[in-house]
N, C-alpha and C positions, 0 to 999 in steps of 0.2 A: 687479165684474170683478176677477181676480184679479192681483197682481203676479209681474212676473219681471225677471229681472237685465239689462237693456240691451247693448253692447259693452265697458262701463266698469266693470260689475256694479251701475247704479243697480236700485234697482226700482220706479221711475214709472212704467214702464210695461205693459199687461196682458201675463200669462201666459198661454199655449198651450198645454194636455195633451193634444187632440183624443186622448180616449178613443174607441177604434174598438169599434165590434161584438162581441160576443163572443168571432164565427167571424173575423173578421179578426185579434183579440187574441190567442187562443189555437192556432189549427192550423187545418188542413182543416176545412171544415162535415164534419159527419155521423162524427168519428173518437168510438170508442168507449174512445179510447187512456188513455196514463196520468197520472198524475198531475204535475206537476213541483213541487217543491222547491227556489226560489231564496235562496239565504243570502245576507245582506249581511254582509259579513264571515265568507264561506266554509271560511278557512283558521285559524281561529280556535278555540278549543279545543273552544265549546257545540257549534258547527257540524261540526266534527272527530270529535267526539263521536257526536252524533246519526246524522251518513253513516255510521258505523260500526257505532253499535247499531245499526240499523235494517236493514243486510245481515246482522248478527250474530242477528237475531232471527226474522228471514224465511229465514234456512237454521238454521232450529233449533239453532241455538248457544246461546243464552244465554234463557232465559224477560223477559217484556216487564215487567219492573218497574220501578214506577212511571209507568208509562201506562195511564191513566185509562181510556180509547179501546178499551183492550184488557179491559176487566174486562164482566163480563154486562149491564149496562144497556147497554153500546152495540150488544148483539148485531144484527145484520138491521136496523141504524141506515143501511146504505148506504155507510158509510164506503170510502175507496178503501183496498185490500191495501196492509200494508206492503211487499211485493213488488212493487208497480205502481208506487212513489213515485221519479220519476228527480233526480237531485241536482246541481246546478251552481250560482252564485252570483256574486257581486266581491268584489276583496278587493285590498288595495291591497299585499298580501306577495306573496311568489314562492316560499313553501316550500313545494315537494311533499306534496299532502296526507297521501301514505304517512309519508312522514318525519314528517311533524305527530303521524300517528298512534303512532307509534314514539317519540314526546318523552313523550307521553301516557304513554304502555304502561310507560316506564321510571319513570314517576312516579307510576306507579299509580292512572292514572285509567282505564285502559282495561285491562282483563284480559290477561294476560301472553299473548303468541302470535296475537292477536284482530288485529292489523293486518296480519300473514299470510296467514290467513284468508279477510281479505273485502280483499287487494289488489289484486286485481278492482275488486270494486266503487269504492274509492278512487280508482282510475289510474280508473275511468269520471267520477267524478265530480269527478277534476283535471282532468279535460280540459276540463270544462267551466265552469269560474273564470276568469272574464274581469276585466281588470284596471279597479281601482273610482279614487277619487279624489274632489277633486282632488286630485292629488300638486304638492308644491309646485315652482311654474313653472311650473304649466298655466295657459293663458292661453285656453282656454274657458269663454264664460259660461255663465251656470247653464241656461241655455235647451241650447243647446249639449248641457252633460252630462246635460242630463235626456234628448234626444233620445239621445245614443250609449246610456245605459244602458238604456233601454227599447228598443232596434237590438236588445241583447244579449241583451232577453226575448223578444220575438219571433220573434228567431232563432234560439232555442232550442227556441222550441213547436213553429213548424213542422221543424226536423228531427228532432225525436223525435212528431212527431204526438201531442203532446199535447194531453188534452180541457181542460187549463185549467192554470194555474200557478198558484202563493203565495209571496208572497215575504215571507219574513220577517228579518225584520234582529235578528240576533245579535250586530254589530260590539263593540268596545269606547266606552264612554258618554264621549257631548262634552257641553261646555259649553253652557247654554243659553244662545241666543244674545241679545248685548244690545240697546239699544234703539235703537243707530247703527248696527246693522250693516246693508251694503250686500249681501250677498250671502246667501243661503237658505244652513243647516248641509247638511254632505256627507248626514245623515239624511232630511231633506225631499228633497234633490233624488231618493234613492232612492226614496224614498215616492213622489215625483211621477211619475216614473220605473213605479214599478208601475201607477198609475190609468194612464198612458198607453197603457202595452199589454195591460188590460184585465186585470190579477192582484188577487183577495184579497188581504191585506196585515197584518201583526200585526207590534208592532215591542215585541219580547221585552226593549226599552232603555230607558232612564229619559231618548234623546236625542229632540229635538222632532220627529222624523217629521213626520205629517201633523197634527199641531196649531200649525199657522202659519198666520197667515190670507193669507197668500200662496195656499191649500190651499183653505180654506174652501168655496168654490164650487164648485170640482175636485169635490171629495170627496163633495159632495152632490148632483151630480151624475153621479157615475159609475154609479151603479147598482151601485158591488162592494158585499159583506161584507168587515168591518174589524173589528177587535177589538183594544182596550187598548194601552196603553203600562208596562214595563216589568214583566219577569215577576217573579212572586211565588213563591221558591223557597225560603228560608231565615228569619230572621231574621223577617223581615214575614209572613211564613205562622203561625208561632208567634204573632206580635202580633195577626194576625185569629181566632184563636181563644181565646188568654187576653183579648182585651180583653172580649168580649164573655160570656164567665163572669164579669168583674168587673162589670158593667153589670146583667147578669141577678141576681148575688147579691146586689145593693146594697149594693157593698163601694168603698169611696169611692175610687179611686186619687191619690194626691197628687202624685207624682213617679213619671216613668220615664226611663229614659235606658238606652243602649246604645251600645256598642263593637263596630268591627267589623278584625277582623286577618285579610289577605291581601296574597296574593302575584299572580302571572300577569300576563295581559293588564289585565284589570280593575283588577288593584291598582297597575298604573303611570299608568292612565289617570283612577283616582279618587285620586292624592295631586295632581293640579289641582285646587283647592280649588271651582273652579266647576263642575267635571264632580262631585265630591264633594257639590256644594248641590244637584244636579239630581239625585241617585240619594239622596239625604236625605228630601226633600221628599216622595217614596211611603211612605216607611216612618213619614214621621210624618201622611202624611194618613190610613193605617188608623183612627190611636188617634184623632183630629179626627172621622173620620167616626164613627165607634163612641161617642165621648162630648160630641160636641157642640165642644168645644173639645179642642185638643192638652194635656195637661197639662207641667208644668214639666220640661223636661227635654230635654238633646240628645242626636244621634247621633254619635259619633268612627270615621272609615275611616283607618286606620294601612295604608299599603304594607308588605306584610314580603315581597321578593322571595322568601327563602328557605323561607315554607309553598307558592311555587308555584299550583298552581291549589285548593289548600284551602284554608277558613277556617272561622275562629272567631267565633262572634257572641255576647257577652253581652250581656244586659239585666239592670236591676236597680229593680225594682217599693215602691215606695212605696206603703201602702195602709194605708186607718183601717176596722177591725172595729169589732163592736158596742160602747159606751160610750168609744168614739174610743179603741179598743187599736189602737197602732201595728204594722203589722206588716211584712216584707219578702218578697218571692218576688221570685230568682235563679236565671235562665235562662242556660244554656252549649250552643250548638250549633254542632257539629264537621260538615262536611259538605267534597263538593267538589261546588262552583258547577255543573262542566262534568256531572256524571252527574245531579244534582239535575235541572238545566234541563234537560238533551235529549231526555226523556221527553214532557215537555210541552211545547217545540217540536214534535215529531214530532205529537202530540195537535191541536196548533193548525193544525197543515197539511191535517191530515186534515177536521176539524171543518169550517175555512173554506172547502174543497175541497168538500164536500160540501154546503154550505148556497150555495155558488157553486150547484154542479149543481139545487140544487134551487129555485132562483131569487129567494134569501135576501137582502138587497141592506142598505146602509146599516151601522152601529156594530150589534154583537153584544155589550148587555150580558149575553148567557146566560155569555159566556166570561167573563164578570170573575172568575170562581174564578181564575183564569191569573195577575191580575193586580194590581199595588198600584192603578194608575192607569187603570180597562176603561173602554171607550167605550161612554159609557152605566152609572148604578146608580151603588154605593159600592162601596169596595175593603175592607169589612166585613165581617163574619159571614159565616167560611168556610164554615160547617154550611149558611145559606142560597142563596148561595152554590153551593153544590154541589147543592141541592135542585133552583134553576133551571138548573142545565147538565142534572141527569137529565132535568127536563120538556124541554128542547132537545132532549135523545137521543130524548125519545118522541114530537117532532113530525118529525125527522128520519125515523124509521123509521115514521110514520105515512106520510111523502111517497117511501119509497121506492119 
């Protein structure tokens, strides 16, 4: 039996998700409606991002790059229209998602004129960002806020007649929680929060979601599809393809280590050294899984308010060639977080959306391509990796 926070916030005693029925989770029996899209941290740049391409590319604005979903293996896969995907989420800010878009636009992450465009579609889907937490002095417990945020899902499905939801959590990465803590992380109760009202669930965060054993039971129990913890967009996407060229050549790696410079949400939220250990620990469990042990060497996250939502990530490879020649390979990769990631959020909604529909249930290692930490497989060898997300696209479109 699972635990939940009492009046006090202990957690002695059992947890309640009472996941309902599909038809009771999602909308009316028998809608053939659409899809919905709930972000945990809504107003946040990934999430800001993503509502934007996503109208941007559904009214022929912008071509769908770097969405995987969108390329010919997924053709007649069943997937739901980016045009059918409706947007809403929590989020513990108050700033106007247009305006968000517009902070974006001037900083050059969103194409100049593009939050104009689809201000429409934004002002739809500020409406519907419901306020997340806890904020501090809230004096509901975790039971409590699991029940208002799952109110929130609910009550979203049914007045958009939606055939089903996903919620996935983009927020900015907390701390992992310690071994005295009294209270579930604000990620878990969101997580608990989705199984409650009967949503797929993928948590795009390096934050404990539904890997608590607070969850345990919940979770295997619900009957949803779930996929991975903390997406795989920069930095570690590179390390799951160089490691495994070094493994394959039998070229010895002896040392690796990496540097990582940003700005934004993320980079005030990773110079807490313990939200920093928890968004660490993916990127070095690629090079663990891929060579058996981690080799010698750390990762450094530097805040630099001032690159904003782009960053830089060096790595710097230690390796012994044939009669132990020393050698180095030095990696530099310039990207922004928010355009990288929103492709493949959009990708994981659709995916989970669909294996929801097709009655797909429990951890989807197919997704691990998505991710450092998939539930289910290793966060290894992108090429294979990719090989079982195509067999997923062909048992997809075999069930449509």
């Amino acid at each position: 039996m699972t635990a939940r926070a009492d009046r006090e916030g202990r957690t002695d005693a059992p947890v309640r998700t009472d996941v309902p029925s599909t038809s009771e989770a999602t909308g009316p029996a028998g809608t053939a409606g659409r899809t919905g899209v709930w972000f945990i941290g809504a107003r946040g740049s990934v999430a800001t991002t993503a509502t934007a391409g996503c109208a941007a590319i559904a009214a022929g604005l912008h071509p769908p790059t770097g969405m995987v979903t969108e390329t010919p293996p997924f053709a007649d896969s069943g997937l739901p229209a980016l045009a059918g995907l409706v947007f809403g989420g929590h989020d513990t800010l108050d700033c106007p998602l247009a305006k968000r878009a517009e902070a974006l636009a001037d900083g050059g992450v969103l194409p100049y004129g593009l939050p104009s465009a689809v201000r429409a579609e934004l002002d739809a889907a500020d409406a519907e960002i419901r306020p997340g937490g806890p904020l501090p002095g809230d004096t509901r417990t975790d039971q409590e806020l699991i029940a208002a945020f799952a109110a929130d899902l609910t009550d979203f499905a049914h007045r958009h007649d939606l055939a089903r939801t996903v919620v996935v959590n983009v927020a900015s990465t907390e701390p992992a929680p310690g071994p005295d803590d009294t209270r579930l992380p604000a990620s878990s109760l969101y997580a608990a929060a989705a199984l409650r009202a009967g949503c797929s669930y993928a948590n795009f965060t390096p934050s404990t979601g539904l890997r608590t054993p607070a969850l345990t039971d919940t979770v295997a129990s619900s009957g949803l599809p779930h996929a991975g913890r903390d997406g795989k967009t920069g930095q570690t996407l590179l390390r799951s393809v160089l490691a495994p060229m070094f493994l394959q050549r039998a070229l010895a790696v002896r040392a690796w280590s990496g540097s990582n410079l940003l700005g934004g949400g993320d980079g005030a939220a990773l110079a807490d050294p313990a939200a920093a250990a928890a968004k660490n620990a993916g990127k070095e469990r690629v090079l663990a899984d891929t060579f058996g042990t981690a080799p010698e060497g750390e990762v450094h996250i530097d805040d630099v308010p001032a690159m904003g939502d782009w960053k830089t990530a060096w790595d710097h490879i230690a390796f012994d060639g044939f009669l132990g020649s020393r050698m180095i390979l030095q990696t530099i990769w310039q990207g922004c977080d928010s355009a990288l990631a929103a492709p493949l959020v959009l990708d994981l909604a659709r995916l989970l959306a669909r294996a929801h529909e097709a009655g797909i249930s429990g951890p989807l290692p197919e997704l691990g391509f998505y991710f450092k930490d998939p539930d289910g497989g290793t966060s290894a060898a992108l090429a294979e990796q990719y090989a079982t997300l195509l067999t997923f696209a062909e048992r997809l479109r075999a069930q449509a």
